[in-house]
PDB file of N, H, CA, C and O in Angstrom:
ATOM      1  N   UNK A   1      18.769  52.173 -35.662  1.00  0.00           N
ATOM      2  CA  UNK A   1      19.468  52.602 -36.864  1.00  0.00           C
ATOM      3  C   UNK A   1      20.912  52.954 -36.486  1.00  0.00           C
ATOM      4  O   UNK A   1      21.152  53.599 -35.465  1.00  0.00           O
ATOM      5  N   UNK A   2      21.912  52.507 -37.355  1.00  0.00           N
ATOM      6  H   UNK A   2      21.717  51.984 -38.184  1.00  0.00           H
ATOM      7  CA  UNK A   2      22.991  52.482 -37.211  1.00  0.00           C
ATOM      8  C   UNK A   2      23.684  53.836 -38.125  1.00  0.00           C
ATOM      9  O   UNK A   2      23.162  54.061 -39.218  1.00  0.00           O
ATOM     10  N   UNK A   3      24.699  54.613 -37.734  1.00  0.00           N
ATOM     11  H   UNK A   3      25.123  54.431 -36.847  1.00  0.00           H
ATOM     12  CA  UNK A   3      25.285  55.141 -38.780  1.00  0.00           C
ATOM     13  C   UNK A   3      26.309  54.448 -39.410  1.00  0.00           C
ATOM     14  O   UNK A   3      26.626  53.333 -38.995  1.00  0.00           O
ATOM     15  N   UNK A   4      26.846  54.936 -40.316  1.00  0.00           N
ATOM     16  H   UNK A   4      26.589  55.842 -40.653  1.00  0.00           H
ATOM     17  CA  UNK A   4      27.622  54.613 -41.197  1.00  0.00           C
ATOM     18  C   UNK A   4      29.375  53.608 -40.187  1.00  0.00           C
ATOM     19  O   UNK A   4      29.827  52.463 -40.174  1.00  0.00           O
ATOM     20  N   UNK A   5      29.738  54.940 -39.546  1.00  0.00           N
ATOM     21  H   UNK A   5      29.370  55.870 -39.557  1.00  0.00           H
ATOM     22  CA  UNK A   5      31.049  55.194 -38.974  1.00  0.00           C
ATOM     23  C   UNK A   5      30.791  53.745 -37.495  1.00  0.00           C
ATOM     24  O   UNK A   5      31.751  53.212 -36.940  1.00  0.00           O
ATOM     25  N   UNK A   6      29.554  53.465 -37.224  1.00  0.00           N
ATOM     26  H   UNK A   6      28.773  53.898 -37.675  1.00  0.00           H
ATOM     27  CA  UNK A   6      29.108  53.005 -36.019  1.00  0.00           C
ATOM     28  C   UNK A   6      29.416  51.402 -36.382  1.00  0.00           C
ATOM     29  O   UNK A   6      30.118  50.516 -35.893  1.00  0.00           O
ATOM     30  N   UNK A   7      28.420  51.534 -37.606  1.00  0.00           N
ATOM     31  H   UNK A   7      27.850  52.254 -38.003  1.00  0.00           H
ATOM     32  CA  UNK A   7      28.409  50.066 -37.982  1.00  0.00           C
ATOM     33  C   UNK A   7      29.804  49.645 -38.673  1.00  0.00           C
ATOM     34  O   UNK A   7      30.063  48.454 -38.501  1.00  0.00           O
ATOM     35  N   UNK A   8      30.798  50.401 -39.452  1.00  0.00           N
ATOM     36  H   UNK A   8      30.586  51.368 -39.592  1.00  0.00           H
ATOM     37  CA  UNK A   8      32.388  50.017 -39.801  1.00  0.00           C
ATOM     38  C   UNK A   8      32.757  49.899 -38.501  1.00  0.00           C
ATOM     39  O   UNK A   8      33.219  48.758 -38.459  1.00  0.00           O
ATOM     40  N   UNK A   9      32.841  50.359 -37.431  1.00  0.00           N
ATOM     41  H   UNK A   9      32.466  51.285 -37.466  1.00  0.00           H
ATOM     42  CA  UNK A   9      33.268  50.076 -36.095  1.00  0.00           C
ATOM     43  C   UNK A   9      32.648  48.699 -35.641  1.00  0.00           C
ATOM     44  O   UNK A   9      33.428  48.024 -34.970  1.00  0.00           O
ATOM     45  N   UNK A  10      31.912  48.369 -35.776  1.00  0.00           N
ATOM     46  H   UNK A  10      31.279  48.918 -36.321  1.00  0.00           H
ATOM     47  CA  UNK A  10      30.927  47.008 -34.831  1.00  0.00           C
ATOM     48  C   UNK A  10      31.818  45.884 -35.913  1.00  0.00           C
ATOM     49  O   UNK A  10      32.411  44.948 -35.376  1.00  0.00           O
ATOM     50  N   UNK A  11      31.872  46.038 -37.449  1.00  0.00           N
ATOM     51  H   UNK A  11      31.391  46.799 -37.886  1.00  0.00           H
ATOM     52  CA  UNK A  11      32.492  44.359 -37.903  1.00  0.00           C
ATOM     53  C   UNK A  11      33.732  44.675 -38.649  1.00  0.00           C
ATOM     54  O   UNK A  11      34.088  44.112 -39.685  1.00  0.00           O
ATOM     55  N   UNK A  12      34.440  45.752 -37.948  1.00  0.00           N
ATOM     56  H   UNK A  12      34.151  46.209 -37.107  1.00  0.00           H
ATOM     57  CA  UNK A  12      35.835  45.805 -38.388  1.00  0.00           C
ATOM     58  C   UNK A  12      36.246  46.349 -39.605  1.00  0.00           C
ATOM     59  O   UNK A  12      37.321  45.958 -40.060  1.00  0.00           O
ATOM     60  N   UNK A  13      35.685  47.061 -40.131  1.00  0.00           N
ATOM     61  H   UNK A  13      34.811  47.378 -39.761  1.00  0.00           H
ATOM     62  CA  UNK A  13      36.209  47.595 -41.243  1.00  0.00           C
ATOM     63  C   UNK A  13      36.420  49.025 -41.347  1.00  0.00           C
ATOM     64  O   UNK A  13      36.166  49.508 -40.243  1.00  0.00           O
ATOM     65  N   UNK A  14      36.797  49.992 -42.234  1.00  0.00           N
ATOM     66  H   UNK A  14      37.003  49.599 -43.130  1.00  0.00           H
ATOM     67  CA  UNK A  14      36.909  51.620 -42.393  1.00  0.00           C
ATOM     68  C   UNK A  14      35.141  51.517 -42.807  1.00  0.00           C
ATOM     69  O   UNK A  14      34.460  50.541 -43.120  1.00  0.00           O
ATOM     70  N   UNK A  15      34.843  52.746 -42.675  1.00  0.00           N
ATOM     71  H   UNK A  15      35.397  53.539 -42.422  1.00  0.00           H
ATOM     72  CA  UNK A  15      33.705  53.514 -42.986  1.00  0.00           C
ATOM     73  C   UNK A  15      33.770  54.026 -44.369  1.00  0.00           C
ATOM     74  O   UNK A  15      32.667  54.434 -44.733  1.00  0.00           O
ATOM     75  N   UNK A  16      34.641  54.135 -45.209  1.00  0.00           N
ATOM     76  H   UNK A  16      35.537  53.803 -44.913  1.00  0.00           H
ATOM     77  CA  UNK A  16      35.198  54.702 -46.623  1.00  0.00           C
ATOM     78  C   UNK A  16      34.720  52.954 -46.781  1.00  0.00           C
ATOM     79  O   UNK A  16      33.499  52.837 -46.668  1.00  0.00           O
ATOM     80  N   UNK A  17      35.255  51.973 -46.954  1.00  0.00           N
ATOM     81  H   UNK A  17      36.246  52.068 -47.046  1.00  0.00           H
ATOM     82  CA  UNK A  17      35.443  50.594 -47.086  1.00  0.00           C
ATOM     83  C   UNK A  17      33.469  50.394 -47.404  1.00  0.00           C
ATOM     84  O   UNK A  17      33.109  49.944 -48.492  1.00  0.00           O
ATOM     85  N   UNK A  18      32.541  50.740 -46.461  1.00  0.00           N
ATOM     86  H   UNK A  18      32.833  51.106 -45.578  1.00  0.00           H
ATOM     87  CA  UNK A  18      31.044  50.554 -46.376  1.00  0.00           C
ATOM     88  C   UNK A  18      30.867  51.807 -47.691  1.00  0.00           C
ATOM     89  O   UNK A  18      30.269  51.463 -48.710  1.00  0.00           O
ATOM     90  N   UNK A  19      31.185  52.632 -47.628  1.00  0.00           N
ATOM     91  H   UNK A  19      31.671  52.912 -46.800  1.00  0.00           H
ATOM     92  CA  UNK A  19      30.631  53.941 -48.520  1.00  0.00           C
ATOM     93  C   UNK A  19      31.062  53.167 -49.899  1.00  0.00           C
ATOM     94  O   UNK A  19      30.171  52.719 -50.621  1.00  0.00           O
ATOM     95  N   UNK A  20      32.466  53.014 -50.261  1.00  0.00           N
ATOM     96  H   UNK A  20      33.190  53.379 -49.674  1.00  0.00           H
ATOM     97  CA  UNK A  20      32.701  52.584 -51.677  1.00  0.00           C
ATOM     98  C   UNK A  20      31.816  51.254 -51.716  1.00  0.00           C
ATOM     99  O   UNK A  20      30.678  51.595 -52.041  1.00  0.00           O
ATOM    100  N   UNK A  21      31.875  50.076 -51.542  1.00  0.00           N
ATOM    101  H   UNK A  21      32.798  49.798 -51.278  1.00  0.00           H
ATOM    102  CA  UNK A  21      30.668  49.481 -52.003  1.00  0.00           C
ATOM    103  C   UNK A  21      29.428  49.251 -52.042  1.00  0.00           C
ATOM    104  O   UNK A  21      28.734  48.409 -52.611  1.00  0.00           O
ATOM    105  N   UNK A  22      29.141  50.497 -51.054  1.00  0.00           N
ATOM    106  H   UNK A  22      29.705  51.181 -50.591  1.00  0.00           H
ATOM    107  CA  UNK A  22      27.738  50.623 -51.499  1.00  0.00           C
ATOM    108  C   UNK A  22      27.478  51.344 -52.807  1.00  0.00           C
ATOM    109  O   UNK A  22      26.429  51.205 -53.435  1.00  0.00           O
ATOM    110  N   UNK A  23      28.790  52.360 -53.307  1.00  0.00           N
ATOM    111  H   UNK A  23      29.643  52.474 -52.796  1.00  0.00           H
ATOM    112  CA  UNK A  23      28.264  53.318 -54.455  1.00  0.00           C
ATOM    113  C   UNK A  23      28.816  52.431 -55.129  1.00  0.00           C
ATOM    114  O   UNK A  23      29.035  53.094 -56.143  1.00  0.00           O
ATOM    115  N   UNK A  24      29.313  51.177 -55.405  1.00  0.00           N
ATOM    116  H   UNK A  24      29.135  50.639 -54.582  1.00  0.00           H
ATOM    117  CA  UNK A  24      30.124  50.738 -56.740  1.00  0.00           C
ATOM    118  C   UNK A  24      28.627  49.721 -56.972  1.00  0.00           C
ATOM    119  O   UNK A  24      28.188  49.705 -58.122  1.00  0.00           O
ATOM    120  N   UNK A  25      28.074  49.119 -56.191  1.00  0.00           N
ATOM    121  H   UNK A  25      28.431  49.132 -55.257  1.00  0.00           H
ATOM    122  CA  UNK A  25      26.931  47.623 -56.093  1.00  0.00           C
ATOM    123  C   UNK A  25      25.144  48.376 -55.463  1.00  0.00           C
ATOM    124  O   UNK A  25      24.111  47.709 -55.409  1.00  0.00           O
ATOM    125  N   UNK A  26      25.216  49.217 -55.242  1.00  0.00           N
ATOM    126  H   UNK A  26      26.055  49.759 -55.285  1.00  0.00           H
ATOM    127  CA  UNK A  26      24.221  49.636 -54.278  1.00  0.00           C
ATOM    128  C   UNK A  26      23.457  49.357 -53.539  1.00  0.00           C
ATOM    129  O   UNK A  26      22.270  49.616 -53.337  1.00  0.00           O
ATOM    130  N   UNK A  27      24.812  48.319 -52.755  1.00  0.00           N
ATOM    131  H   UNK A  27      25.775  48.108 -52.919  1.00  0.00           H
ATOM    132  CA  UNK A  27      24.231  47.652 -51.205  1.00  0.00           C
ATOM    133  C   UNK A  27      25.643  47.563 -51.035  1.00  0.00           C
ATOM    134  O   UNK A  27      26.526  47.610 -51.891  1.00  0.00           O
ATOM    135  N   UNK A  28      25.761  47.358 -49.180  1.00  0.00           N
ATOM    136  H   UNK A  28      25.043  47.320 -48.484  1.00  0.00           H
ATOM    137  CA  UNK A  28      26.386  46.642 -48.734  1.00  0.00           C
ATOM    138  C   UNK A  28      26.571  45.300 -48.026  1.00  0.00           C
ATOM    139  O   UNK A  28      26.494  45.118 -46.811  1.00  0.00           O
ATOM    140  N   UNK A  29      26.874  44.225 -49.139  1.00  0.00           N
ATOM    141  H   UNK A  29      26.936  44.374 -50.126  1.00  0.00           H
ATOM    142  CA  UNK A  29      26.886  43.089 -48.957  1.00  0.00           C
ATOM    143  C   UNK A  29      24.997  42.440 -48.772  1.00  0.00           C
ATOM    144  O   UNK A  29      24.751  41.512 -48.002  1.00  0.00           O
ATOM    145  N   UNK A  30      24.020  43.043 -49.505  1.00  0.00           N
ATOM    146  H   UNK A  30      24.220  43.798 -50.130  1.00  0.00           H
ATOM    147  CA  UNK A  30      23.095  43.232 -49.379  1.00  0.00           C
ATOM    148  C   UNK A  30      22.191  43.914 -48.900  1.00  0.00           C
ATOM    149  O   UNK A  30      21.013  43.692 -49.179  1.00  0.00           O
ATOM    150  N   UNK A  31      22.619  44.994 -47.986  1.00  0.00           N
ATOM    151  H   UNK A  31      23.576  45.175 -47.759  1.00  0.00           H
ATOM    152  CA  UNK A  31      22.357  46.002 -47.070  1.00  0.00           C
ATOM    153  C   UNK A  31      21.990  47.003 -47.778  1.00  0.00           C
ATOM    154  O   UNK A  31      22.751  47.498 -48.610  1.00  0.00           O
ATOM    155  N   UNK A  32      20.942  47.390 -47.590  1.00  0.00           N
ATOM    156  H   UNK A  32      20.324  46.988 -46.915  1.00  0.00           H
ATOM    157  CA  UNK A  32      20.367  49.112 -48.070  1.00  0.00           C
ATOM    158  C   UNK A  32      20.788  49.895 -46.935  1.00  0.00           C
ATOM    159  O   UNK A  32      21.013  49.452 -45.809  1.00  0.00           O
ATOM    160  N   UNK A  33      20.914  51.586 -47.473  1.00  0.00           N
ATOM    161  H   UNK A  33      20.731  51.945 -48.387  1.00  0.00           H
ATOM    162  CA  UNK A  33      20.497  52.346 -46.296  1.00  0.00           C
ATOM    163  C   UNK A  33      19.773  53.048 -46.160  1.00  0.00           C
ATOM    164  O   UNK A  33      19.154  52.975 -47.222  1.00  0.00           O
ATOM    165  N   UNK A  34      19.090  54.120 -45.313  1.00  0.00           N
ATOM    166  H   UNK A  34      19.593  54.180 -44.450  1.00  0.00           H
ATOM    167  CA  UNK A  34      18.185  54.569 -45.608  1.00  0.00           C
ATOM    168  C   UNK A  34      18.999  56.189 -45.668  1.00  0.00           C
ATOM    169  O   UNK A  34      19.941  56.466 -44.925  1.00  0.00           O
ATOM    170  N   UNK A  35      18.505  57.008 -46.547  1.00  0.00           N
ATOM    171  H   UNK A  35      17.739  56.782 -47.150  1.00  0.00           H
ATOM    172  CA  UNK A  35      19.851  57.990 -47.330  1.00  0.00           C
ATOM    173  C   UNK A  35      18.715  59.518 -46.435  1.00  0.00           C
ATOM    174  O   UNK A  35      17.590  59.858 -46.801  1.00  0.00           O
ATOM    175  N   UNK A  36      19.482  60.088 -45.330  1.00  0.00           N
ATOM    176  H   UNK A  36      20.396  59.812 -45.033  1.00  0.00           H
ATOM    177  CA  UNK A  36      19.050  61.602 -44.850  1.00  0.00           C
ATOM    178  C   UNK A  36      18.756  62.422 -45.589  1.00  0.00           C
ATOM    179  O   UNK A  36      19.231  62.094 -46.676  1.00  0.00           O
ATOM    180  N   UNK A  37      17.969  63.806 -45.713  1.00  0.00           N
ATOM    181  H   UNK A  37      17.583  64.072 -44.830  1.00  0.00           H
ATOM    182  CA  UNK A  37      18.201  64.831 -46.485  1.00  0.00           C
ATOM    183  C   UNK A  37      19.349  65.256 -46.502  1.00  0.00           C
ATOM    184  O   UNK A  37      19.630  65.939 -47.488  1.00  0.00           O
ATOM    185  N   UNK A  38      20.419  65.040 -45.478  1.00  0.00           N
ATOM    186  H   UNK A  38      20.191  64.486 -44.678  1.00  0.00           H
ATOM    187  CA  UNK A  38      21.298  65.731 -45.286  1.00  0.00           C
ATOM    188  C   UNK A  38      23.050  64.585 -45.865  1.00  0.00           C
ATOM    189  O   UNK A  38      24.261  64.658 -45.659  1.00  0.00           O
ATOM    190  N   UNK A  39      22.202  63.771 -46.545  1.00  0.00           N
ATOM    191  H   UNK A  39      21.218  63.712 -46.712  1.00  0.00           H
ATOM    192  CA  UNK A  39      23.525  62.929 -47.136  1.00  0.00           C
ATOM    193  C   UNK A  39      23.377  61.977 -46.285  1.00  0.00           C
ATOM    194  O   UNK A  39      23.430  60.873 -46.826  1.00  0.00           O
ATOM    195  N   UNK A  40      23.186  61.950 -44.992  1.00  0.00           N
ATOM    196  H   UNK A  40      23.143  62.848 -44.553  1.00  0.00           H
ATOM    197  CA  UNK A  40      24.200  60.893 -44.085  1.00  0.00           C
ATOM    198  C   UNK A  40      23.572  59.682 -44.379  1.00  0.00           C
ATOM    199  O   UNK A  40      22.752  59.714 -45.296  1.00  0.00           O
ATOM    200  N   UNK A  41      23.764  58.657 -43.829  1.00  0.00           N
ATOM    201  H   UNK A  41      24.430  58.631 -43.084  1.00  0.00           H
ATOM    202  CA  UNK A  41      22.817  56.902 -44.044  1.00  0.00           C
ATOM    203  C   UNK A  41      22.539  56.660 -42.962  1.00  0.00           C
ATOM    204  O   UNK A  41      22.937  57.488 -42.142  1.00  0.00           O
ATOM    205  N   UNK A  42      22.049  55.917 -42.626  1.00  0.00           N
ATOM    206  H   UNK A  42      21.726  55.245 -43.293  1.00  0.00           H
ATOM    207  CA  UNK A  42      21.279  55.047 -41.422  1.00  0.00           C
ATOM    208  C   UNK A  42      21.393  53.665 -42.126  1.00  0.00           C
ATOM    209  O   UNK A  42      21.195  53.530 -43.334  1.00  0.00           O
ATOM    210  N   UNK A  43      21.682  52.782 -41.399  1.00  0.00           N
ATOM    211  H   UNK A  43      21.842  52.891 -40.418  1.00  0.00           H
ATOM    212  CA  UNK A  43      21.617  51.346 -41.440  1.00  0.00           C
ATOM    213  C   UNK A  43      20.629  50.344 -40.893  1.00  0.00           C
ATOM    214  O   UNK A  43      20.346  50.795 -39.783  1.00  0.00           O
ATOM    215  N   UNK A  44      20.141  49.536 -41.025  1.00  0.00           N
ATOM    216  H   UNK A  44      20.372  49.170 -41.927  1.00  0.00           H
ATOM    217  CA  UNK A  44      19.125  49.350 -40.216  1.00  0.00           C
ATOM    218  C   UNK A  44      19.866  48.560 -39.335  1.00  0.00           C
ATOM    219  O   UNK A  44      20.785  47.886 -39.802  1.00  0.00           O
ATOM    220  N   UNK A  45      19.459  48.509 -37.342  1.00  0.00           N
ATOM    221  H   UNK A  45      18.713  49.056 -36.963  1.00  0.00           H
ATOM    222  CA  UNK A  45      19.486  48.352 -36.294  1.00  0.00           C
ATOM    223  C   UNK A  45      19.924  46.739 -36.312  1.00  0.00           C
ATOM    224  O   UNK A  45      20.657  46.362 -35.397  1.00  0.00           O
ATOM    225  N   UNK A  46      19.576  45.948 -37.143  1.00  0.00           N
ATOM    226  H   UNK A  46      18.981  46.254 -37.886  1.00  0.00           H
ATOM    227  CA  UNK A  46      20.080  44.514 -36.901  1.00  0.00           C
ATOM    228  C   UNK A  46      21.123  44.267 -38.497  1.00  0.00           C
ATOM    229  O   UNK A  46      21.038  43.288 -39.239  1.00  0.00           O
ATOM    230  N   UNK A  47      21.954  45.338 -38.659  1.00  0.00           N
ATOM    231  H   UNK A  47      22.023  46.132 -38.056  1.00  0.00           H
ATOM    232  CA  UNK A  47      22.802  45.171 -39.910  1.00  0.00           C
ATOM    233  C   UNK A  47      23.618  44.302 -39.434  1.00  0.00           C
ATOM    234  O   UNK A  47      23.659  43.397 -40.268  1.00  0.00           O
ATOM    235  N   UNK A  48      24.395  44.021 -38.434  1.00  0.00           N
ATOM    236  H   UNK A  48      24.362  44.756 -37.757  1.00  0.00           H
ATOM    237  CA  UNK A  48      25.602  43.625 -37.760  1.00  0.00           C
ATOM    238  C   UNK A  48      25.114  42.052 -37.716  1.00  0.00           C
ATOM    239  O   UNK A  48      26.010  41.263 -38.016  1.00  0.00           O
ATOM    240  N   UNK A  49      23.970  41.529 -37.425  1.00  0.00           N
ATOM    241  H   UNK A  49      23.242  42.169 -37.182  1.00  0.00           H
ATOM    242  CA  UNK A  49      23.615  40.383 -36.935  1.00  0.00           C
ATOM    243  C   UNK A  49      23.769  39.999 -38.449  1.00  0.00           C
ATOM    244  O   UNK A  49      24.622  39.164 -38.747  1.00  0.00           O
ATOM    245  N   UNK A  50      22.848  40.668 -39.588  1.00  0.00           N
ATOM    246  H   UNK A  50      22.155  41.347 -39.346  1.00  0.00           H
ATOM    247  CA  UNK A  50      22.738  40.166 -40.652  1.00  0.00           C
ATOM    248  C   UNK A  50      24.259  40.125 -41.550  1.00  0.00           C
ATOM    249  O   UNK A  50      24.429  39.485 -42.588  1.00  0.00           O
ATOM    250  N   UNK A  51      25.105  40.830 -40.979  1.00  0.00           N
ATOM    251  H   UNK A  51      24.967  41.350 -40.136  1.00  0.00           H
ATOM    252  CA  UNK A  51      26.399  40.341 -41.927  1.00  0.00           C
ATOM    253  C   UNK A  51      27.348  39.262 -41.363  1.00  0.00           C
ATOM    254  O   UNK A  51      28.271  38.754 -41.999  1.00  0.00           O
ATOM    255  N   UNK A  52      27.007  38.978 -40.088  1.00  0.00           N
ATOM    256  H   UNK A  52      26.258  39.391 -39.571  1.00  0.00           H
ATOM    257  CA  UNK A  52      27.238  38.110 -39.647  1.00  0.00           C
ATOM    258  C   UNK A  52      26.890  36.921 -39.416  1.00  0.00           C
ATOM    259  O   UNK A  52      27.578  36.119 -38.784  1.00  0.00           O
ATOM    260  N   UNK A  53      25.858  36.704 -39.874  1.00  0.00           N
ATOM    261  H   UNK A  53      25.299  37.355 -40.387  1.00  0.00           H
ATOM    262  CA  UNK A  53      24.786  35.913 -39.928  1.00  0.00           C
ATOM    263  C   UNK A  53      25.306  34.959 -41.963  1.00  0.00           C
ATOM    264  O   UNK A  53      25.268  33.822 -42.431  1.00  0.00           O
ATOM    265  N   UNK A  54      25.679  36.249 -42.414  1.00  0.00           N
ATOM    266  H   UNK A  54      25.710  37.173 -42.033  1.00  0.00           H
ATOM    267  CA  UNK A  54      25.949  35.878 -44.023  1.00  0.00           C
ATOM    268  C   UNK A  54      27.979  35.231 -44.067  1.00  0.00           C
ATOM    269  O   UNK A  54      28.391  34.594 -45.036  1.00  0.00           O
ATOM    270  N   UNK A  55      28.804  35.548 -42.985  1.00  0.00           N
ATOM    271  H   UNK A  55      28.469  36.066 -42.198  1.00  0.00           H
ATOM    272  CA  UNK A  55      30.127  35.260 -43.091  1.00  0.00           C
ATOM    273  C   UNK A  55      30.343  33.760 -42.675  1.00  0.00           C
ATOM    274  O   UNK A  55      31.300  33.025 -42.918  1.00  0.00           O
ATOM    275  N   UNK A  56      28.900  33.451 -41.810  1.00  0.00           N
ATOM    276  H   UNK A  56      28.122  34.048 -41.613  1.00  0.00           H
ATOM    277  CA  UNK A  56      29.152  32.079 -41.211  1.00  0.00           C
ATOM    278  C   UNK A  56      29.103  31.180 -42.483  1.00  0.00           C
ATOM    279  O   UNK A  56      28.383  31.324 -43.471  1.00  0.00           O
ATOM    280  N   UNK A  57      29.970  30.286 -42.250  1.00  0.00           N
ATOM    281  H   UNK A  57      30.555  30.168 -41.447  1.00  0.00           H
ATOM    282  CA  UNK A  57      30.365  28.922 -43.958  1.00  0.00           C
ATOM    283  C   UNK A  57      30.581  27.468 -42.844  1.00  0.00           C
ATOM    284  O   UNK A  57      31.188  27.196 -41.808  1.00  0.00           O
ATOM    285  N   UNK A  58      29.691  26.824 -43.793  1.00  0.00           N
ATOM    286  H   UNK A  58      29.197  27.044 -44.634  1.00  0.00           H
ATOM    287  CA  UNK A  58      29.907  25.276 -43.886  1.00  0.00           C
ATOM    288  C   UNK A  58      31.100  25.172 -43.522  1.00  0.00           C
ATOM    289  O   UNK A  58      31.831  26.162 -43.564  1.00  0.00           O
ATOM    290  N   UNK A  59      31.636  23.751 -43.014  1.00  0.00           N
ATOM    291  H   UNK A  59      31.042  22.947 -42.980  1.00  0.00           H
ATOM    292  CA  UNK A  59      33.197  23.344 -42.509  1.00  0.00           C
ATOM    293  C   UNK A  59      33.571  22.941 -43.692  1.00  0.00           C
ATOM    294  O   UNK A  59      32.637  22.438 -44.316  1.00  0.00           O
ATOM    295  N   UNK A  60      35.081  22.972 -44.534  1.00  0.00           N
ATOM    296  H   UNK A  60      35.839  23.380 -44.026  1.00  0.00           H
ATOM    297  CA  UNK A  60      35.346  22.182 -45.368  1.00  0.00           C
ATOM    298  C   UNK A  60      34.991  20.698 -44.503  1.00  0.00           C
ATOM    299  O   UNK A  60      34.612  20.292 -43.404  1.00  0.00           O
ATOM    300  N   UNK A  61      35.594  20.029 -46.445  1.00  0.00           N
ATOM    301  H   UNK A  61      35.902  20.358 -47.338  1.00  0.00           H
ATOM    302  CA  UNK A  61      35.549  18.988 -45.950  1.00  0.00           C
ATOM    303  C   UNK A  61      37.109  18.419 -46.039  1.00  0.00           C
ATOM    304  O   UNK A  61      38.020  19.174 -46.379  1.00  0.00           O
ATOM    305  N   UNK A  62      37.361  16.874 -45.668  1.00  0.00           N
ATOM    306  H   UNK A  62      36.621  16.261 -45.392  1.00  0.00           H
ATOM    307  CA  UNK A  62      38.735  16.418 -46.085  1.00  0.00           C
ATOM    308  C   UNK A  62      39.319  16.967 -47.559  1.00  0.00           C
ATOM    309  O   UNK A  62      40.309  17.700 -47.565  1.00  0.00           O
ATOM    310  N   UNK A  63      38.790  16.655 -48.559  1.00  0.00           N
ATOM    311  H   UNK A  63      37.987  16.060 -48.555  1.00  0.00           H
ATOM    312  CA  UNK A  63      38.952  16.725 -49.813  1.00  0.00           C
ATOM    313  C   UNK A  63      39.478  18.185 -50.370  1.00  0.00           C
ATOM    314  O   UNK A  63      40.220  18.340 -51.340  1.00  0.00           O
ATOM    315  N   UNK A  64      39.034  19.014 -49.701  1.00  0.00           N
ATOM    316  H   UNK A  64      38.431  18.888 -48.914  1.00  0.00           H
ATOM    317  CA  UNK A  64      38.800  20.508 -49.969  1.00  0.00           C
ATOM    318  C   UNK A  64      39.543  21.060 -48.825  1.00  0.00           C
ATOM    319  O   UNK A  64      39.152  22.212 -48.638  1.00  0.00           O
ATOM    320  N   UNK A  65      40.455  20.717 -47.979  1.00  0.00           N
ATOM    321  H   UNK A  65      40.773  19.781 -48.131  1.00  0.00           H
ATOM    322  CA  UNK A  65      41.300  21.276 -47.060  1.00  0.00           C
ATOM    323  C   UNK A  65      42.302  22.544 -47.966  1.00  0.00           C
ATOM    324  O   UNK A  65      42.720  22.588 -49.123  1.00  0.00           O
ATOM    325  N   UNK A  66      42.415  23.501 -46.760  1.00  0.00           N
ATOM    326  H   UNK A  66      42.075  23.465 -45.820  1.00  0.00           H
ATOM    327  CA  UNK A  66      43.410  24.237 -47.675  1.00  0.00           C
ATOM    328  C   UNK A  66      44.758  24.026 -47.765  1.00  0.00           C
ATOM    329  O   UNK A  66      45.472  24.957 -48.138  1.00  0.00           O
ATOM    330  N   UNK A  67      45.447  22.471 -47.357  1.00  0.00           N
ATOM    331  H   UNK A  67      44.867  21.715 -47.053  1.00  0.00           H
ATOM    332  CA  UNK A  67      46.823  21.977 -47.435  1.00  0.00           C
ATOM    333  C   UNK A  67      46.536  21.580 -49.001  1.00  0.00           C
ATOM    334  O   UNK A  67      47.364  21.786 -49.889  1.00  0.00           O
ATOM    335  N   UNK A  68      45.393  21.048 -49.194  1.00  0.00           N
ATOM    336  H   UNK A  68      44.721  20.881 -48.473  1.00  0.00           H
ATOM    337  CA  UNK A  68      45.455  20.193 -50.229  1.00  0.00           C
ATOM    338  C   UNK A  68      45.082  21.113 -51.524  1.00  0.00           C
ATOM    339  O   UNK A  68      45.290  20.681 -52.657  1.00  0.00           O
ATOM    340  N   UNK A  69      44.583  22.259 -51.323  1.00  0.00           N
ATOM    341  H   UNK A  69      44.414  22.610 -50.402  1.00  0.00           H
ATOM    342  CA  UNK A  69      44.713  23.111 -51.951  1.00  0.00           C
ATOM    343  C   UNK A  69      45.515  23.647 -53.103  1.00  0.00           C
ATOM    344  O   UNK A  69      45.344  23.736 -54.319  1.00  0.00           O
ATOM    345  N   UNK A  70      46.659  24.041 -52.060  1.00  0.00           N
ATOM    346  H   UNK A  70      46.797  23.969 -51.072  1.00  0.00           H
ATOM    347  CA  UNK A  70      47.965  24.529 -52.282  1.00  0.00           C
ATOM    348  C   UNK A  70      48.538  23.261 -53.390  1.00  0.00           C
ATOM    349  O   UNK A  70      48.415  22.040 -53.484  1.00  0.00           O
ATOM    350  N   UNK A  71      49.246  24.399 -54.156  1.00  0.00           N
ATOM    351  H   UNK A  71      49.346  25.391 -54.080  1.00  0.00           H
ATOM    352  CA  UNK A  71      50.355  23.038 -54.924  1.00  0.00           C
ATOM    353  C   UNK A  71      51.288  23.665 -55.013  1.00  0.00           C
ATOM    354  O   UNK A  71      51.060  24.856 -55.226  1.00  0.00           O
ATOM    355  N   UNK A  72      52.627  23.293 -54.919  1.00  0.00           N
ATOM    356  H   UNK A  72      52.812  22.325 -54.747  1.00  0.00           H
ATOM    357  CA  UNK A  72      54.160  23.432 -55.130  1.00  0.00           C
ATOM    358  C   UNK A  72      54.430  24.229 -56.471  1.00  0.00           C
ATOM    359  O   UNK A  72      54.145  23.752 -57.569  1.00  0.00           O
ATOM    360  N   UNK A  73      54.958  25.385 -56.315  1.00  0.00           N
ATOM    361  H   UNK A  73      55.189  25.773 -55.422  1.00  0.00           H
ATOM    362  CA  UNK A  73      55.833  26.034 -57.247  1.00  0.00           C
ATOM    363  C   UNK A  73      57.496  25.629 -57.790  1.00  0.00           C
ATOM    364  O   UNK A  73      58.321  25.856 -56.904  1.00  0.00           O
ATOM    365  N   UNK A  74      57.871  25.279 -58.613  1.00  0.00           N
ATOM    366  H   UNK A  74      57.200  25.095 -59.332  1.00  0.00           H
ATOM    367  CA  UNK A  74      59.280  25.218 -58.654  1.00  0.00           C
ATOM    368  C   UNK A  74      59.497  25.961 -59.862  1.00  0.00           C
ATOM    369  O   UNK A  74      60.642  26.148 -60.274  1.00  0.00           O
TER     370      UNK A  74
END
């Protein structure tokens, strides 16, 4: 079990950053926690694998490059 402050440390983010979307969605990024008597959370022990596990994406393809994306402002 992970705390809160442990697991914002392991995939880069603030610990405020994990707290607000868990209270706005009530998960993070699908993640429950498990909530102390005493307020604090626990995360479960393979959270890190599983959000990382969810950031990995398909390769674009030609068509869908992000040059081709972009279009010109004038």
């Amino acid at each position: 079990m992970l705390r809160t402050d442990d697991l914002a440390q392991a995939i880069g983010v603030k610990p405020g950053s994990i707290r607000t979307r868990l209270c706005r969605t009530g998960s993070y990024f699908g993640l429950r926690p498990k909530k102390l008597p005493n307020g604090r959370l626990l995360w479960p022990g393979d959270s890190v694998e599983q959000l990382t596990a969810q950031t990995t994406t398909k390769p674009r393809s030609d068509t869908q490059s992000a040059g081709n994306a972009r279009t010109a402002v004038k």
